[in-house]
N, C-alpha and C positions, 0 to 999 in steps of 0.2 A: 434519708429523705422521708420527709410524713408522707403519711397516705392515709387516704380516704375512702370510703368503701360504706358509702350511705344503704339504708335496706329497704326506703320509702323516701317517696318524692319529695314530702315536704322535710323531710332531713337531710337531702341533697340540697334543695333550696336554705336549708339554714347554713350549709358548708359554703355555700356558695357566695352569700351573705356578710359570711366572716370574713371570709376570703376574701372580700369585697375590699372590708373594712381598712384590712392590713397589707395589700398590696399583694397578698402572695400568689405569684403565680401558678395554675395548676394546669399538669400535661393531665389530659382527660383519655379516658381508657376504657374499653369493652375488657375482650379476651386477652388483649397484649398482644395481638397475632401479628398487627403490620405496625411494631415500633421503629422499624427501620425503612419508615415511609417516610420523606418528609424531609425538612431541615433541621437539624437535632435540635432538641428539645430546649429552652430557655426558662425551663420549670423552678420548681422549689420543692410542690409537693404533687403528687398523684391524687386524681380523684376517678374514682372509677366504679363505671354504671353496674358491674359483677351481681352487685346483691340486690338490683330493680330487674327480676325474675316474673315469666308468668304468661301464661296467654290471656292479656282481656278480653278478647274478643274474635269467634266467629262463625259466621253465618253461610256453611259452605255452599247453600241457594244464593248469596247472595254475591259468594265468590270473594268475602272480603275477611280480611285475618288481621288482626293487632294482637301487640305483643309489646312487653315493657322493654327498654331496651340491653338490659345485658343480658337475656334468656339468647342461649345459644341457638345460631341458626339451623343447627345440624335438628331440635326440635321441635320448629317451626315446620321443618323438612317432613318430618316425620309426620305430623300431624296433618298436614295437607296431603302429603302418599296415603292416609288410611282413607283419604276420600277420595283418590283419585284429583290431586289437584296438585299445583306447584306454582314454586314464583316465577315470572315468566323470564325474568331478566338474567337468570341462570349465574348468579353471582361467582366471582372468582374468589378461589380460595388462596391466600397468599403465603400459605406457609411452607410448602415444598420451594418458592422461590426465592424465600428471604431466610427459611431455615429457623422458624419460628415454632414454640410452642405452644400453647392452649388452645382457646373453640372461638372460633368465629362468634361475634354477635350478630343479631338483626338488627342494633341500631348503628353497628358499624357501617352495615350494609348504606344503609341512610346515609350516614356523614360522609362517605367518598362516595355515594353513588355507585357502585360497585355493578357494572353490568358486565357481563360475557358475550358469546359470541349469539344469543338468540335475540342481539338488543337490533340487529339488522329486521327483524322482523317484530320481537312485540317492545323495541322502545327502550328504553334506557330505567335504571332503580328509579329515578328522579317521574316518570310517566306513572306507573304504579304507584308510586307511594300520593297517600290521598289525606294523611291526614299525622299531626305530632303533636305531643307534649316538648316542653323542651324547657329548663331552666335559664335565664338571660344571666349577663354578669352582674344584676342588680341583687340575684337571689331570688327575680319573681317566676312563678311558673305561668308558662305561657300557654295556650290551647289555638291550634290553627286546624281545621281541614274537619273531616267528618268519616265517615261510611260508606258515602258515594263521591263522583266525580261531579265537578259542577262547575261552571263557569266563575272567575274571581274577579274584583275588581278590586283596584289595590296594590299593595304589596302581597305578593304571595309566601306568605313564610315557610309553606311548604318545600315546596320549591328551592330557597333558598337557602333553607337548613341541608338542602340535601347537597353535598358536592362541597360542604363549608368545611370538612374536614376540623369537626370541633373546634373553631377557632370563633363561631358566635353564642355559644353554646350546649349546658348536657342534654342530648336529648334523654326523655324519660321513657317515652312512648312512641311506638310507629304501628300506621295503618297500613297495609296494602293492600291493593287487588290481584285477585288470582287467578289463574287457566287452569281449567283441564287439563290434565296428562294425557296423550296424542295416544292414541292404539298401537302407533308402527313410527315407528324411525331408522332410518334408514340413508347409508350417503353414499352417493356417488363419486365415485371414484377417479380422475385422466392422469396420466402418470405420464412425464417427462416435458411437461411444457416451461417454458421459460417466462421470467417475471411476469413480461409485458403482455404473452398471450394468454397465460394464465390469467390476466386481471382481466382481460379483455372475453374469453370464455365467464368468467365470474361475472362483467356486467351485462354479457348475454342473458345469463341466467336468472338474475335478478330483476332484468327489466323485462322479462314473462311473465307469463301469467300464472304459473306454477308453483308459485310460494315456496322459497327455500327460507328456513329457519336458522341456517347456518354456512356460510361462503369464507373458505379458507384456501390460501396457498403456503404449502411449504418445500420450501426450495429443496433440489438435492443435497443431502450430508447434514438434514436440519433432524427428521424422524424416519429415514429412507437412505439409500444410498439415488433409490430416482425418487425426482421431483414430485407430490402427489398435492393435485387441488381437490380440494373435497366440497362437495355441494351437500347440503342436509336436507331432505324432505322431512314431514311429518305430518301424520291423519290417519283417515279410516286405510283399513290394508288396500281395499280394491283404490284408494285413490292416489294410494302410494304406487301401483301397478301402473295405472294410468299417466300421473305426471311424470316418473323415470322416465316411461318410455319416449313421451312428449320429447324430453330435456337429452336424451341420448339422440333423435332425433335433429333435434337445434342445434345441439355443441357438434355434430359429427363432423363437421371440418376440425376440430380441433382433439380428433383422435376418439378410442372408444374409449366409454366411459364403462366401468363394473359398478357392478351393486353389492355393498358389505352391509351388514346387521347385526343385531347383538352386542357382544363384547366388544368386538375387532373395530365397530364405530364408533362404540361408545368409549374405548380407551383413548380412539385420535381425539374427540372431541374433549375430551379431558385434559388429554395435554393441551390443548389448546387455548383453551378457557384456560386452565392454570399456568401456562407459559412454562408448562414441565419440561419442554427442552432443553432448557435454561437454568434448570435448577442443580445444583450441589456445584457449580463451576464458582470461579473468582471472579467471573466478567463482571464488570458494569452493564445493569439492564434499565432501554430507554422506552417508551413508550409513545410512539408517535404516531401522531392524528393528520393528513391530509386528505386530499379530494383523492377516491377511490385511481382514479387515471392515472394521478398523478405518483400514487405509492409507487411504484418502480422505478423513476427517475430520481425520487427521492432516496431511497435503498440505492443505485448505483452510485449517483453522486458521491452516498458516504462510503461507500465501496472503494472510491478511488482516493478520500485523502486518508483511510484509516481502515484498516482489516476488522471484518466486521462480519455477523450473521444474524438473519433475520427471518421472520416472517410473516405471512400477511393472516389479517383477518377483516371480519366486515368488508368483504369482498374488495378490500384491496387498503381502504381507510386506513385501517388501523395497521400498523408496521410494530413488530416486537423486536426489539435490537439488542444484540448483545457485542461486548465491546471492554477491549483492553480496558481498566480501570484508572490505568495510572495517569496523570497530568490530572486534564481536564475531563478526563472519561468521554473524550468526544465531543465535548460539549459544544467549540464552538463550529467543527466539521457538521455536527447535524443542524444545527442552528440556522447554519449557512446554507445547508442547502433549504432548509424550511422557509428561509427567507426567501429564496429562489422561486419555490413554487406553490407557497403555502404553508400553514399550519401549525402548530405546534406539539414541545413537546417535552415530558415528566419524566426526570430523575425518576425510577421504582427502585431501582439498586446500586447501594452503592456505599464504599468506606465511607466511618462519617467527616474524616477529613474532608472527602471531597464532596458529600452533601454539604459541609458550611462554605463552600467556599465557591461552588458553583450553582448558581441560580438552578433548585430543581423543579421548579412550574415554570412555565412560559415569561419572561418577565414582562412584566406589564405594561404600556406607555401612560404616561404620564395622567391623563384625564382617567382611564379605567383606576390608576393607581390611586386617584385621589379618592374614584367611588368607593372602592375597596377598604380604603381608612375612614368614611364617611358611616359605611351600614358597619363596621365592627366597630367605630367609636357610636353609634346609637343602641348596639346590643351589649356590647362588653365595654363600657366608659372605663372602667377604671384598667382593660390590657391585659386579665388572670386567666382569660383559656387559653392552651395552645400558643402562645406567644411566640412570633415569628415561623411556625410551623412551614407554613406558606410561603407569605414572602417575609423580610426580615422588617421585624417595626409592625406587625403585624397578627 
């Protein structure tokens, strides 16, 4: 298969060009980390952002950092730690789950959106990110956003390049904004609660005034043999003293809660963000989004047509499932219950048999379907990125 591996923008834009000309399809690429995202590829040739390296830009008074996008995020990382700063959306890294090798990009981060478990508190990749380059399928290079935040009127192409999962688009360049690194982090601990009380201590939590940066459950035999919900604080140390105590305080109908630090919180939050549970097994893993309440009914339901394990994050929202592979990998047990009470929910793992054959994004009804071929036939007329990546036809 060709590949492509432009070293500047506007010889990306000439690849892109050609490409145009002759129909050929091309699966678009950072680090290669999550190839096995997605619905398999309907490519010809690879094009990949690898050699658009670099940091353009940034002004850590002004809290805002750009970077071309295949410079790896682990240097981005780096670069904002010697100032004391980070990105706030605490991106997942997907290769313990999918068993992938090379580096993360920053503009990958961009194309799936890629938030973790601090998006309950500063917001999803898609809120930070302020500003892109990005190549169309014409060949033309595009400029949207800036250095600050600002109100848009419009189409926001920001915005929409983010979560496009390179199917309108290479991006070349991303902007984001950035936080402070917290002095003290620190999480709270209850151990032994079941789905529905644990969600329910989690929406205590959250709807205080106490600011938790992090609201997880994970069931017994998930990372414990007992059930541990973990609440995250984060700030100056005396205000880490202060909210604990508050929040031990609040939840103490639902059992005592300890206080961990260091390593011992910073490993569970890692597996968490990274869905390390779940990693080196055969299962098929789902990713599923409902109304925080509602995660536990959702998890039982597929509990009972199909052996399964799961757990929660975003204080209940976000469901991590893992699940026999074979058939339909679940698909239409979770489905059905999503249908039930809400939501949807993303194939992330899975043989590629059963990604072509099972719908792995939410499938869409019919009007959102038709907007969906409306903005990728205005960005990519001629169909060369990512080609059905998404949905199929697409």
């Amino acid at each position: 298969m060709r590949s492509y591996e432009p070293q500047a923008e506007n010889e990306a834009a000439d690849t892109v060009r050609e490409a145009a000309g002759r129909a050929e399809r091309l699966r678009l690429v950072g680090g290669d980390t999550k190839a096995g995202l997605g619905r398999p590829a309907q490519d010809e040739a690879t094009l990949s952002a690898r050699g658009l390296t670099g940091i353009t830009l940034y002004e850590p008074a002004e809290m805002v950092v750009g970077a071309r996008a295949g410079t790896p995020l682990s240097e981005v990382r780096d670069l904002l730690a010697g100032q004391g700063q980070m990105l706030p959306f605490e991106p997942m890294d997907h290769r313990g789950l999918l068993g992938s090798a090379g580096e993360p990009t920053i503009g990958a981060v961009a194309a799936i959106n890629n938030s973790g478990p601090r998006r309950i508190n500063a917001g999803a990749a898609r809120d930070s990110l302020i500003g892109v380059r990005f190549v169309n399928g014409r060949g033309e290079v595009i400029k949207s956003g800036g250095r600050v935040m600002k109100n848009v009127t419009g189409l926001d192409l920001v915005k929409l390049m983010a979560g496009s999962w390179g199917t309108l688009g290479l991006l070349t360049e991303v902007v984001f904004k950035v936080l402070p690194v917290q002095e003290r982090v620190a999480t709270l601990v209850i151990e032994g609660l079941d789905d529905a009380r644990a969600v329910e201590a989690l929406s205590a939590a959250l709807g205080s005034p106490f600011e938790l940066t992090g609201a997880a459950h994970l069931p017994g035999g998930v990372a414990d043999a007992q059930a541990l919900t973990l609440m995250r604080v984060e700030g100056f140390a005396a205000s880490i003293d202060y909210r604990a105590g508050e929040l031990r305080r609040l939840l103490k109908r639902f059992g005592q809660a300890t206080l961990i630090e260091g390593a011992a919180s910073d490993t569970l939050w890692t597996a968490v963000r990274d869905v390390g549970f779940f990693a080196g097994t055969g299962e098929a893993v789902w990713r599923l989004s409902t109304a925080p309440t509602h995660g536990p009914a959702v998890a039982a339901a597929i509990g009972r047509a199909r052996a399964a394990r799961w757990f929660y994050d975003w204080g209940g929202g976000l469901i991590w499932l893992a699940i026999d592979a074979a058939g339909d990998a679940g698909a239409e047990a979770i489905r059905s219950a999503l249908r039930a009470f809400g939501g949807h929910a993303t194939l992330v793992r899975a043989p590629e048999p059963v990604r072509a054959a099972v719908p792995v994004f939410e499938p869409l009804p019919d009007p959102l379907l038709r907007v969906s071929q409306g903005v990728k036939a205005a960005h990519d007329p001629a169909g060369i990125f990512n080609t059905g990546r998404m949905y199929a036809g697409i």
